[in-house]
TITITOR-414813 format. One record per atom (N, C-alpha, C): x, y, z; residue in one letter. Coordinates in pm, whole numbers, padded with zeros to 5 digits, always signed. Example, Ala and Ser with C-alpha at 12.3 -4.5 7.8 and 13.67 -1.06 7.14 Angstrom:
2
+01319-00569+00780a +01230-00450+00780a +01320-00330+00780a +01285-00225+00708s +01367-00106+00714s +01290+00003+00787s 
//
This chain:
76
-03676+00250+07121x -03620+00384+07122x -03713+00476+07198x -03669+00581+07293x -03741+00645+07362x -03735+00778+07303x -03835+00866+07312x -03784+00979+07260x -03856+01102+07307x -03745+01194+07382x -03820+01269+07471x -03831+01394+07430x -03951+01450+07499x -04008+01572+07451x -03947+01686+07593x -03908+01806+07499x -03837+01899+07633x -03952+02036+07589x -04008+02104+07720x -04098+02221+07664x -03982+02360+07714x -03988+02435+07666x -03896+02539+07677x -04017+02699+07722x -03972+02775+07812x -04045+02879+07830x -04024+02982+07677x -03909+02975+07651x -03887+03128+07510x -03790+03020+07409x -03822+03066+07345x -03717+03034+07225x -03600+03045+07192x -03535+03144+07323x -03406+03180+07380x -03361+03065+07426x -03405+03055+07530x -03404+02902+07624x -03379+02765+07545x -03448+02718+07453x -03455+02640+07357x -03327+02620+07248x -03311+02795+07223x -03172+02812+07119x -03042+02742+07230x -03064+02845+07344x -02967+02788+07431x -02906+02593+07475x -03018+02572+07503x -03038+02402+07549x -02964+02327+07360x -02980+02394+07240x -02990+02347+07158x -02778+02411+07115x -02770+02472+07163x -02621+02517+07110x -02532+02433+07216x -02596+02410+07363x -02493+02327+07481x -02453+02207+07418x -02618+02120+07366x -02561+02041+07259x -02509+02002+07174x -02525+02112+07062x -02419+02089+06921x -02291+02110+07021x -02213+02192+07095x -02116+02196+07169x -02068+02116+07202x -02126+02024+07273x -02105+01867+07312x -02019+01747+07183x -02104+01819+07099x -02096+01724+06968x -01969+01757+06891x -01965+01895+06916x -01847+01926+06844x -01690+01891+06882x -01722+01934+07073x -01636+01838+07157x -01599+01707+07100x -01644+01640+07137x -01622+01536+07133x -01571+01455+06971x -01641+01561+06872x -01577+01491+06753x -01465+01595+06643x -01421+01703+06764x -01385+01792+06680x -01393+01880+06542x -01467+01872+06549x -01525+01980+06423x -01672+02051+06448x -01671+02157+06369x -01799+02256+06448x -01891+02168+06338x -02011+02253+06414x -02157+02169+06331x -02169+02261+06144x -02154+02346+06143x -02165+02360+06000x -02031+02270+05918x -01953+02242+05953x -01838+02177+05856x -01946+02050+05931x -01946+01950+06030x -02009+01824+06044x -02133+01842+05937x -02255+01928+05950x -02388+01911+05849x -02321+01899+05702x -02265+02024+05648x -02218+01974+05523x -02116+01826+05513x -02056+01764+05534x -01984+01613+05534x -02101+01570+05544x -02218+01574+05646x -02302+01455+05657x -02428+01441+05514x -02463+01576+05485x -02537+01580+05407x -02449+01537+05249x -02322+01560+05229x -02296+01500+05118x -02227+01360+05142x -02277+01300+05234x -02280+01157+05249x -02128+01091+05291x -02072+01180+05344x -01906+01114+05363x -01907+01124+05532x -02031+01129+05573x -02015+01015+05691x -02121+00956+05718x -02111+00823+05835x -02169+00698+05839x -02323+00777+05941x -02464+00700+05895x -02553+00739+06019x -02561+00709+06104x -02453+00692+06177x -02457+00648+06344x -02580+00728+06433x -02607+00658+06525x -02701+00739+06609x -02647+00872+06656x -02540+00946+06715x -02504+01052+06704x -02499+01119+06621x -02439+01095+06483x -02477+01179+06399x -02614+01216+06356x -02682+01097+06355x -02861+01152+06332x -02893+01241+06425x -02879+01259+06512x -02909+01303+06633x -02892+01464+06619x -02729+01461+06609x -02624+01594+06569x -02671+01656+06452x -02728+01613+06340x -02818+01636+06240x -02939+01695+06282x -03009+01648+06325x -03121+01695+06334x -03128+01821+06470x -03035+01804+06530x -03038+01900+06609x -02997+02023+06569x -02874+01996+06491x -02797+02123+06370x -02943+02165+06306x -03028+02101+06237x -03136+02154+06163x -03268+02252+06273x -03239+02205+06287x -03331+02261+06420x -03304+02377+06509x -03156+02397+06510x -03094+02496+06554x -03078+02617+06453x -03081+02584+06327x -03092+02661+06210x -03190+02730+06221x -03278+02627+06191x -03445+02675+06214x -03530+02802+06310x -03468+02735+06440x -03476+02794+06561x -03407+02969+06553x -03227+02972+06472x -03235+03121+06457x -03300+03184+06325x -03357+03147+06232x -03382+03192+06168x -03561+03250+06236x -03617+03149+06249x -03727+03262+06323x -03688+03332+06446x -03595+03355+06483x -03575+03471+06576x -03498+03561+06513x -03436+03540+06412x -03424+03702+06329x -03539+03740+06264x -03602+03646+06183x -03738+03712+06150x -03836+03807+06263x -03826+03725+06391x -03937+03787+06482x -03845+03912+06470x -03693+03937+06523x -03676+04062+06533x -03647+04155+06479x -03655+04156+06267x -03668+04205+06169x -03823+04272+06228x -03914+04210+06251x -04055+04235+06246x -04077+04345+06347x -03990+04355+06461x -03959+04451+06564x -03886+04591+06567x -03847+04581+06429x -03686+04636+06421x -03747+04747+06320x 
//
């Protein structure tokens, strides 16, 4: 398994690169990523490599806005 590292200039950039994807995902399996995370996390679907993938990217994308409302609470 290869697993690649992407460096991003802002965290904008990063949110961005990270929503084209869930997009992709959602495409293709019809349903948005908060209805996919909840099904996956209560176990009514299989861990295919896409879904791990779509998982962890959903988490990450979470992640990703939540410290950018914090940074701009801190601004605000």
């Amino acid at each position: 398994m290869v697993v690649e590292t992407t460096t991003y200039d802002s965290p904008v950039d990063a949110l961005i690169a990270l929503v084209q994807t869930l997009v992709t995902y959602e495409q293709r399996y019809r349903m948005n990523s908060a209805q996919f995370f909840a099904k996956y996390q209560d176990g009514k679907l299989e861990d295919s490599a896409d879904f791990v993938d779509w998982a962890g990217n959903y988490q990450h994308y979470l992640g990703l806005v939540q410290e950018l409302k914090s940074r701009l609470k801190s601004v605000a």
